[in-house]
C-alpha positions in Angstrom: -10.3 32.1 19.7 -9.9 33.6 16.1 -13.6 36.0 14.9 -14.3 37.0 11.6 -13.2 40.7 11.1 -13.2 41.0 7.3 -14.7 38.7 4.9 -14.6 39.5 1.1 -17.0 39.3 -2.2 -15.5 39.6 -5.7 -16.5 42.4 -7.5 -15.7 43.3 -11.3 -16.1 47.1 -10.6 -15.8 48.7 -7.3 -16.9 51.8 -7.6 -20.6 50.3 -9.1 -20.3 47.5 -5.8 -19.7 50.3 -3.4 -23.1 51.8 -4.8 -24.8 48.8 -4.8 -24.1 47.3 -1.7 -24.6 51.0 -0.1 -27.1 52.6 -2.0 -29.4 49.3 -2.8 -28.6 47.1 0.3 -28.0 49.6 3.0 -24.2 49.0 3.9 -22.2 52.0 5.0 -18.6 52.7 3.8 -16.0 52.1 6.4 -12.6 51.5 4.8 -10.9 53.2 1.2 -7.8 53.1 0.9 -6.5 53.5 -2.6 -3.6 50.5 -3.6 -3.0 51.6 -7.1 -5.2 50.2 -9.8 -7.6 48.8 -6.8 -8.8 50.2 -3.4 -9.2 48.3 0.1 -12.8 48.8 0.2 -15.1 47.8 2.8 -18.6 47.9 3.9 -20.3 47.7 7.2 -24.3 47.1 8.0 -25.9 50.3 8.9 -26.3 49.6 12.7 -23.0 47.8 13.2 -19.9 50.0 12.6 -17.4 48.1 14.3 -18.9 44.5 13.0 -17.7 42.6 10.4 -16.5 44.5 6.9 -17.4 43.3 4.0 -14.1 43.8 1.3 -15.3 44.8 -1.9 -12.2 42.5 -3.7 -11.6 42.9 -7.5 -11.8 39.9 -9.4 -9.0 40.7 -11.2 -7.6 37.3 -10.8 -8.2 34.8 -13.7 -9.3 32.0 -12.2 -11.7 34.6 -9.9 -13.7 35.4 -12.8 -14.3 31.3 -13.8 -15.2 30.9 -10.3 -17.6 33.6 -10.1 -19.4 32.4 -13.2 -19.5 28.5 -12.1 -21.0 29.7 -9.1 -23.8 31.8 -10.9 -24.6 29.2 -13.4 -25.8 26.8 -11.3 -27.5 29.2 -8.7 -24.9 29.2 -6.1 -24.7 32.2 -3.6 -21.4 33.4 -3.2 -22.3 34.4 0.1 -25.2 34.9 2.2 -26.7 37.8 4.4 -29.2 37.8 7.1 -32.0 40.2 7.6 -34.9 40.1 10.0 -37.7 39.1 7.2 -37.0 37.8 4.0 -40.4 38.6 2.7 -40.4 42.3 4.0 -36.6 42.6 2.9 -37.2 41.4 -0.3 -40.2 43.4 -0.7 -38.5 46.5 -0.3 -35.5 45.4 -2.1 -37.5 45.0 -5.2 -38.8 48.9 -4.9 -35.1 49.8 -5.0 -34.4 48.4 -8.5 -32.8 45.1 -7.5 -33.3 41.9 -9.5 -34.1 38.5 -7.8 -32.7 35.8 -9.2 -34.6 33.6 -6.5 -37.9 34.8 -4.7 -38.6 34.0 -0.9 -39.1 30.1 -0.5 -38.8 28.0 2.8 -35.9 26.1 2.8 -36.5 24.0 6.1 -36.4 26.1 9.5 -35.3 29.1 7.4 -36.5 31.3 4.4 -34.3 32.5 1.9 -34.1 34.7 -1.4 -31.6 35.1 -3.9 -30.0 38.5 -5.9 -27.9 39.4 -8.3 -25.7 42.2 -7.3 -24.7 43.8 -10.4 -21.0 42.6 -9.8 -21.3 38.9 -11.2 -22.4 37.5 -7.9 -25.7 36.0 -6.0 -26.5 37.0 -2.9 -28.5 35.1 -0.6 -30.4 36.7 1.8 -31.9 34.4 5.4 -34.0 35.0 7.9 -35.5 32.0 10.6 -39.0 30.7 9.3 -41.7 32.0 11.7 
């Protein structure tokens, strides 16, 4: 049966996403491998180095960039992280500097928050209501 290896979020600068998503979030760097103008660059969580990589993708694309914006106009998540507790994640989240787009609100048997990661995306983040 086919498992995730790689999945991607479209980033307008990689070099300020790699910070982000390492210095604010907590990823680790696992992949760079410069392809010219762009790099193959991936993150891991912190505790999980062989799990899933998260490919910092350039947006270069046209019709990336329209995407990207539709999606953040009308509070979309491009994609969606899960942490233990929302409320303690976005707690701490907030003493590092990042903006919240959405604060923690129940949304059924799970509670969710919403960032902005600097790179023309929302994050959401999940954990299970108690």
């Amino acid at each position: 049966m086919p498992r995730i290896n790689v999945t991607s979020v479209l980033v307008d600068d990689q070099a300020k996403a790699l910070a982000f998503y390492t210095e604010k979030l907590g990823f680790v760097a696992k992949t760079d491998v410069s392809l010219g103008e762009f790099r193959w660059l991936t993150v891991v969580g912190a505790n999980e180095p062989d799990g899933v990589e998260l490919l910092l993708e350039p947006d270069a694309h046209p019709a990336a960039k329209v995407f990207k914006q539709a999606l953040v106009e009308d509070g979309i998540p491009y994609t969606s992280f899960a942490v233990d507790d929302v409320a303690v994640a976005h707690k701490d989240l907030e003493a590092r500097g990042v903006r919240f787009t959405q604060a923690p609100a129940a949304m059924g048997p799970m509670i969710t928050a919403m960032l902005d990661d600097t790179c023309g995306n929302l994050i959401q983040l999940t954990s299970p209501a108690a």
